[in-house]
N, C-alpha and C positions, 0 to 999 in steps of 0.2 A: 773362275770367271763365269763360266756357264750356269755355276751355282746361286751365284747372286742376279745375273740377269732374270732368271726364271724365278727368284725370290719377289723382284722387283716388278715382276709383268704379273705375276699371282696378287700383290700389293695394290697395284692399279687399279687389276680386272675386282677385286673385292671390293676396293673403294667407289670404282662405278658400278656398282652391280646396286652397293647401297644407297648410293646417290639416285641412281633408276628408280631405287623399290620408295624411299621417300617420297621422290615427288611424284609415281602411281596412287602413292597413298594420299599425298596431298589434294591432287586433282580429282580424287574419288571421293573426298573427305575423311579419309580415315584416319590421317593426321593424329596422332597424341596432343590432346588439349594442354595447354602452357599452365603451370601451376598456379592456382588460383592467388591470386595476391591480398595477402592477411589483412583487414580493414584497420584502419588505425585505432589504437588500441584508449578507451576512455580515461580522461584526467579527472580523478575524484577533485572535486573543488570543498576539501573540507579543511579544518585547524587543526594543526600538529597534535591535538588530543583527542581527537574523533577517530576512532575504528572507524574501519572502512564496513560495509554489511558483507554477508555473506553472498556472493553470485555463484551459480551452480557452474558445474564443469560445461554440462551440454547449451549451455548462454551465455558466452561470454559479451562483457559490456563494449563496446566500439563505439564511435561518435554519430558514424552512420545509423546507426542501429538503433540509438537515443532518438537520433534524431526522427527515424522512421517512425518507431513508438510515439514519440511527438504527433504526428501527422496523425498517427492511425488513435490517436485516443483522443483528437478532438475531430474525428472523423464521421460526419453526421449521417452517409452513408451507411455505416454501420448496422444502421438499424433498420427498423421495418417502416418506419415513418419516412427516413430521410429526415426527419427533424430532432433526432436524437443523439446524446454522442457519451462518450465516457464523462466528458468534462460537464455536461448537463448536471450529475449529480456530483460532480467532484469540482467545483471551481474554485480557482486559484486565489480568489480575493477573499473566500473563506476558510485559506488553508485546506482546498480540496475537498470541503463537503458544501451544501446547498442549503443548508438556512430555514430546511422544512424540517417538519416534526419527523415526519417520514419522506421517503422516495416516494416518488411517482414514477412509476416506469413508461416506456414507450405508448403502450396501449392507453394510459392513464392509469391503471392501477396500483392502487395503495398500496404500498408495501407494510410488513407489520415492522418495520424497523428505521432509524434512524441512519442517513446517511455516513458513514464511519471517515474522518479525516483521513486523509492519504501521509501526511507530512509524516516521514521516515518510514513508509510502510515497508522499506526493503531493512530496518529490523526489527519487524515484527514477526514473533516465533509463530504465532497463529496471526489468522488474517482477518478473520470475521468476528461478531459479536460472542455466536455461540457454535462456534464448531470445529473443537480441536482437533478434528483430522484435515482441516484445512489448512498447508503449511507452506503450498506451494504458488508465486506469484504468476507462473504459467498455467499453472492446473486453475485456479481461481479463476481467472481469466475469462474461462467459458462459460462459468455460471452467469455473469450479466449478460453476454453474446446468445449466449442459447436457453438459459435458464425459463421455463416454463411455468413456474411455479414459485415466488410472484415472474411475471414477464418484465425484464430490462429491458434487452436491446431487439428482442423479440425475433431474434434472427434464424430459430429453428425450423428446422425443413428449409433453409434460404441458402443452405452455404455454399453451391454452385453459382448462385449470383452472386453471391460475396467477392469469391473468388475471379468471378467473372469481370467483375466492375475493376477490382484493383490490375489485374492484368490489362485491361482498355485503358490506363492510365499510363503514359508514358511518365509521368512523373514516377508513380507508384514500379512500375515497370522495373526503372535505374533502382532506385533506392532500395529494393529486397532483391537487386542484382546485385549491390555494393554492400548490404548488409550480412548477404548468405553467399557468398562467393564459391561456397564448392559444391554446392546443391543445385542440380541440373535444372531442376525446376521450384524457385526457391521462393514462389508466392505460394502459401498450404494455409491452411489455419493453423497448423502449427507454428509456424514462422509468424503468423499473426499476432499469437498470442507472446511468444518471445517478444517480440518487439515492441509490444507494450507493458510489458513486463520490464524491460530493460529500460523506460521509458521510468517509469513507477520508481524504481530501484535508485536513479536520480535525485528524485523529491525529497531532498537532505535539509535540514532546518536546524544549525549549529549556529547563528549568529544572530539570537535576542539579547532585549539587553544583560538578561543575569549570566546570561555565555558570556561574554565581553568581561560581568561584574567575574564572574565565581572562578572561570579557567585564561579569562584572558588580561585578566592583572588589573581592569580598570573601575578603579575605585568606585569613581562617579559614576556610573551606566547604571546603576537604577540606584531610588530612591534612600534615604533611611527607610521611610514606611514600609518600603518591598523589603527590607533586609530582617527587620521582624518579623513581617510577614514570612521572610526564608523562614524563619528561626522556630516559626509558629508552629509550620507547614512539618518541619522536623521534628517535632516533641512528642513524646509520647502523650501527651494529653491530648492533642486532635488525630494523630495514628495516621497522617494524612500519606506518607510517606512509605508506610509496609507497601500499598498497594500502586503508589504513583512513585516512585523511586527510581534512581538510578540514571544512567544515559540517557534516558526516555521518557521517564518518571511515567513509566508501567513496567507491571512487575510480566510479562510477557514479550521478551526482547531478548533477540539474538546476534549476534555478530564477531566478526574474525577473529575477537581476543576471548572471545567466549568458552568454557568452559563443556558447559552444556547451554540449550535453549531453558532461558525459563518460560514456563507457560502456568499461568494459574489462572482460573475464573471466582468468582464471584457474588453472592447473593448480599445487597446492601441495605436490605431492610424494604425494597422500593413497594411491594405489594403484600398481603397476609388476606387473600381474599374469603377463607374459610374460617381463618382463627386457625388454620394447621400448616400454613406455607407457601399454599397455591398461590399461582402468577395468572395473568388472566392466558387462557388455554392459546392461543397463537404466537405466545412468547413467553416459552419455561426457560428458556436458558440453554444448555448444554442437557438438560432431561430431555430435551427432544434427540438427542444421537444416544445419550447414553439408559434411558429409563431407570434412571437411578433414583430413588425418593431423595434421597440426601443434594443431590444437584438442582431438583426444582430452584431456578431462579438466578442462577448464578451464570454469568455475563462474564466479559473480556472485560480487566480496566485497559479503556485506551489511553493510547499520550496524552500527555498536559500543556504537551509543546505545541502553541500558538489557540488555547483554549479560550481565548477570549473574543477568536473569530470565531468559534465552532457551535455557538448555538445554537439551536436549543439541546439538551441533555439526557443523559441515559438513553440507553437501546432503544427506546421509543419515544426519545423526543420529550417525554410528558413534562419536563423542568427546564424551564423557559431561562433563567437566567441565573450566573455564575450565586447572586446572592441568594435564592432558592435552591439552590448546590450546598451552597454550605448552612442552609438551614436546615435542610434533611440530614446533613451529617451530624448537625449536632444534634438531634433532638433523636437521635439513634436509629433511625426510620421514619416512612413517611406515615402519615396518620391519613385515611380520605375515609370523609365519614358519612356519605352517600354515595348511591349509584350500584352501577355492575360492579365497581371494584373498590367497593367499599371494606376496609379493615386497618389493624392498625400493625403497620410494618414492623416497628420496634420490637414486638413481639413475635416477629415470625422464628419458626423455628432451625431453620436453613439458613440463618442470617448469619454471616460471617463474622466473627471473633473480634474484627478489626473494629465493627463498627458497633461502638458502645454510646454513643452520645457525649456530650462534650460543653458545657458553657463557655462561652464567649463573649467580650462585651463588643459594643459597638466600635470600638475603637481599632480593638483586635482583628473585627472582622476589616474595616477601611484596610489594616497591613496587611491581611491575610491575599486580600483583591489587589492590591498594588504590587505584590510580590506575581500572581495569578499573571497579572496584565506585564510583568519584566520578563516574561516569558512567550511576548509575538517578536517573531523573526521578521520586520517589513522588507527586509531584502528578499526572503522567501516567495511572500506572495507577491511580489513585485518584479520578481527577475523574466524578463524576457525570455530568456532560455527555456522556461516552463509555460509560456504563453501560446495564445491559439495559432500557429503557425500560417492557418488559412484567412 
């Protein structure tokens, strides 16, 4: 009997001893923080025949966190002007590029390249024109935010007020408290760059009409014309398809069912400024990372998908319209027969395999453009969900 009383009063005095020590700890703040609660986890919104892209371990996608990148990519803050934002060079009516030959960044300056579509950029195995160690949608990120050389968002030596500005935002505040839930202090430019990144990774465009025609059973969704035009696009006589192919219709596309990444670049005839291969000297291609004589000129193929908003053409804009597109393909290269960048492409030596030239009649070309044009998503550039949230 003695034995259990004494079991039972040590029982007590333990349970108030711990009861005491909590709430010292409570009242001191030292309290164990409650476990961070998981953000609700993203609904891909694609058709039972679309892969999902590949999301990294260290960002996963959440609604909040879409949503955040929404905010902060058309967020005009951003930059050095206060008038500038991601979406400036990426708007959604032109399938996420800007309709200029080239960017203009914040300060004004010219960029030497043409705006690049966004639509599926999350899978794309490389992310820029010319620069296959670019792979990452976070790592990218800070080149238009801080990139010096040309200036985008002009925001280097600024990132204290960056971070300053988004912390004075009670908006901003909540939303990289609910998108970073277990990180103490979870406004960084890290978290920045995450979150519009996961923002990007979004921007899915599986439903034009040859989607509908070719995967989703329905007949009618584009035309006869576009169907030859399919057929054109697939032949080995226009070769259109080695390089724009597949899910993506470029041959540099990565995703969950994926095997390995493909990444391949490019040289298509577009310049021969010597008679030996040269490109004009602020856009060689992938020779500027790798100085490789054999890479002179050779470029990323981007998607095809929604390429009838995406005008104007190639890395630098210089081809104005889809039927200028496919006259350079067929005539093997471009010919320019004055100026600084006078020579005749077809001949360049660096010119890729694919692009041999090709006759076409008129006819062939109206299918080839009709097929081009069953390939805009209007649900894409239309969807709210992707639009300026401010």
């Amino acid at each position: 009997m003695q034995v259990r009383l004494k079991f039972r009063w040590l029982t007590l005095l333990l349970l108030t001893l711990l009861t005491c020590g909590l709430s010292v700890g409570i009242s001191r703040g030292l309290a164990i923080a409650p476990t961070p609660v998981s953000p609700q986890p993203y609904q891909w919104e694609l058709p039972a025949w679309a892969p999902r892209p590949v999301v990294p371990a260290d960002n996963p996608m959440s609604v909040v966190k879409v949503e955040l990148g929404r905010h902060l990519f058309y967020e005009k803050r951003l930059s050095v002007t206060g008038e500038f934002s991601c979406a400036t060079c990426h708007l959604q009516s032109k399938a996420f590029t800007d309709g200029k030959q080239v960017s203009i960044g914040a300060t004004g300056e010219a960029h030497p390249r043409n705006s690049m579509s966004l639509t599926n950029i999350g899978y794309n195995s490389v992310l820029t024109w010319a620069n296959p160690l670019m792979r990452s949608l976070e790592q990218q990120m800070l080149v238009p935010l801080f990139g010096e050389h040309p200036v985008e968002m002009g925001m280097a030596g600024r990132e204290s007020e960056m971070i300053t500005m988004l912390k004075n935002s009670p908006e901003y505040a909540r939303m990289f408290a609910d998108s970073f839930p277990a990180d103490a202090d979870p406004i960084t430019i890290r978290n920045v760059t995450k979150a519009i990144a996961a923002f990007e990774r979004s921007l899915v465009s599986f439903n034009s009409p040859y989607d509908r025609y070719r995967y989703g059973g329905e007949a009618d969704a584009i035309s006869e014309s576009a169907k030859r035009g399919e057929a054109l696009f697939h032949s080995e006589r226009l070769e259109c398809f080695h390089c724009h192919g597949g899910l993506n219709f470029s041959d540099s596309t990565v995703h969950e069912r994926s095997g390995f990444p493909e990444i391949a670049f490019h040289n298509t005839g577009l310049y021969n400024l010597d008679g030996h291969g040269t490109y004009p000297p602020n856009n060689t291609g992938i020779h500027e990372i790798t100085h490789q004589p054999e890479d002179m000129g050779r470029f990323k193929a981007p998607t095809l998908r929604n390429i009838a908003l995406t005008a104007p053409y190639m890395h630098d804009g210089s081809i104005a319209t889809l039927e200028e597109a496919i006259a350079h393909y067929s005539a093997g290269g471009r010919t320019i027969t004055s100026g600084p960048n006078a020579g005749v492409g077809r001949n360049n030596p660096f010119k890729s395999t694919f692009i041999q030239g090709f006759e076409i009649s008129d006819a062939e070309k109206a299918d080839l453009l009709s097929f081009l044009h069953s390939l805009t998503d209007l649900s894409f550039v239309q969807n709210p969900k992707l639009s300026d949230p401010h």
